[in-house]
C-alpha positions in Angstrom: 31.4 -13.7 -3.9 29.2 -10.8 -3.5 25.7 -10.0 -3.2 23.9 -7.7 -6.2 23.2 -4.3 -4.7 20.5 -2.7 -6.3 18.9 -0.5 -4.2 21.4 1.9 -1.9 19.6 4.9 0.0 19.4 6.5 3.2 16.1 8.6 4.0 16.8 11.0 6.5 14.6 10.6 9.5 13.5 14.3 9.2 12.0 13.4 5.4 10.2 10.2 7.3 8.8 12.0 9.6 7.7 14.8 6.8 6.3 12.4 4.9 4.4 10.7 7.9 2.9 14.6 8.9 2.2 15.3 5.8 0.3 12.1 5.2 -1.6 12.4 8.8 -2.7 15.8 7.9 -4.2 14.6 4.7 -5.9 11.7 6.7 -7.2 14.3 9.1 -8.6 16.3 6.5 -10.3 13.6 4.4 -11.7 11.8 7.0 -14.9 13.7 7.7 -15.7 12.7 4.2 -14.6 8.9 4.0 -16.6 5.6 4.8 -15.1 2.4 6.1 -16.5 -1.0 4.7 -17.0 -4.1 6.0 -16.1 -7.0 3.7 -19.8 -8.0 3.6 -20.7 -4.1 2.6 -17.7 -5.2 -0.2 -18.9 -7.8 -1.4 -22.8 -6.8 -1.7 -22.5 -3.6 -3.8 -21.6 -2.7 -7.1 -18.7 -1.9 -8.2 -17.3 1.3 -10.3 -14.5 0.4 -12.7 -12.7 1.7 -15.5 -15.2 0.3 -18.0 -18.3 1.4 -15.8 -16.9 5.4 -14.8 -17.9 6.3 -18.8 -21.4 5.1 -17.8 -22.4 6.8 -15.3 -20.3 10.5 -17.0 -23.1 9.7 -19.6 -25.9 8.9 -17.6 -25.0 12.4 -15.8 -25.5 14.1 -19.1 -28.1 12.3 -19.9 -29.9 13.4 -16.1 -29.0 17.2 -17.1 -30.4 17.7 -20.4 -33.3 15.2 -20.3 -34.2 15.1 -16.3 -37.9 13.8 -17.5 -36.5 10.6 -17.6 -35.9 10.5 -14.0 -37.6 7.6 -12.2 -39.9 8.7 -9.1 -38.0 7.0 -6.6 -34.3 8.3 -7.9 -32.7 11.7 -6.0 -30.9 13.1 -8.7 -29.2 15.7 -6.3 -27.7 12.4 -4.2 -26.7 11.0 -8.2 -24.7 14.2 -8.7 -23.4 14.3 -5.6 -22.0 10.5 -5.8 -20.7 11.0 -9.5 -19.0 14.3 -8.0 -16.9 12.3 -5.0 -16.2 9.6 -8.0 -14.5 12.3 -9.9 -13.1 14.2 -7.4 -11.4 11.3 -5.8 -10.3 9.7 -8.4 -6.8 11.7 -8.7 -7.0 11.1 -5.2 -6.7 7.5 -5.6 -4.3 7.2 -8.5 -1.7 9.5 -6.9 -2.0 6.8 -3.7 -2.0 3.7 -5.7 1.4 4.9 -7.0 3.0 6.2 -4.2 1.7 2.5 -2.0 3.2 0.4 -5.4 7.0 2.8 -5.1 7.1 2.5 -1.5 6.0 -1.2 -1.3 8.5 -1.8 -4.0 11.4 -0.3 -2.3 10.6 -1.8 0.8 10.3 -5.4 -0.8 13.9 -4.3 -2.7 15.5 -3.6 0.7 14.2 -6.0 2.5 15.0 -8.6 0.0 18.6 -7.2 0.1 18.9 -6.8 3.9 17.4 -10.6 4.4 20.5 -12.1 1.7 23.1 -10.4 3.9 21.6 -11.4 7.0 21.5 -15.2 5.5 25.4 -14.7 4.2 26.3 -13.5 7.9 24.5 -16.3 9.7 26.0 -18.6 7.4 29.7 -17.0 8.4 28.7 -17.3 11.7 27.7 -20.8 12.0 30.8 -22.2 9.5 33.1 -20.2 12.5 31.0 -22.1 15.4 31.4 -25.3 13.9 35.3 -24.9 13.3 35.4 -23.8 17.0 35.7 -20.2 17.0 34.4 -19.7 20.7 33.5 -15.7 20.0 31.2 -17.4 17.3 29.2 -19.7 19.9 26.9 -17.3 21.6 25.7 -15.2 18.6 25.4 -18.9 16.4 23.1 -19.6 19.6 21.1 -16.9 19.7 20.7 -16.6 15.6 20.3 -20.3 14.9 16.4 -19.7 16.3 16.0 -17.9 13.8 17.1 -19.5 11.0 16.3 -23.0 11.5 14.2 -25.3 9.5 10.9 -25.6 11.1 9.8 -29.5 10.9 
């Protein structure tokens, strides 16, 4: 019997580490820009969604051609600038949430794959140990930790 193989790929450890520069560098050159949140910040702000983004496009438009409106207390220079990031970043985010979903994906694929062969092996392993193939003891011993049934 054999296992389903759907995922089989190498990544050289030069694209890895590419990948991992190129990444870095974009980290690096964001981060002057970008604010960590505490879970309380989280959960005690609004939030900007897909339904909400139109809203405040409008209310920009809206701030441009008819700025008497404007309460007192509102910056609309710090409104522009915070609608700006939005859209600006936006691309930003979409092209990560993609390439985090792919990578997690393929990871998860492999992984699952990897984790089925290491179960078949065990399993060949500990069949031999128990029919007294000695070469089969000490790697039964040392895999059986892992693999055993937590009570």
């Amino acid at each position: 019997m054999s296992i389903r193989n759907q995922i089989s790929i190498e990544i050289a450890e030069e694209v890895i580490e590419s990948v991992l520069e190129k990444l870095q560098e974009c980290k690096n050159e964001l981060a002057p820009f970008l604010q960590a949140l505490t879970d309380a910040d989280r959960r005690g702000m609004l939030k900007l969604g897909d339904r909400s983004i139109p809203t405040v496009q409008k209310v920009k438009s809206y701030v441009d051609t008819n700025p008497e409106f404007l309460p007192g207390y509102m910056s609309k220079e710090e409104f522009l600038k915070d609608e700006k990031v939005v859209t600006q970043l936006s691309p930003v985010v979409n092209i990560l949430r993609q390439l985090t979903s792919d990578v997690s994906d393929t990871q998860m694929l492999a992984g699952s794959e990897a984790f089925q062969a290491a179960l078949l092996y065990y399993g060949q392993v500990r069949e031999a140990d128990q029919k007294g193939v000695t070469s089969a003891k000490p790697i039964y011993q040392d895999l059986k930790q892992r693999f055993s049934k937590k009570k």
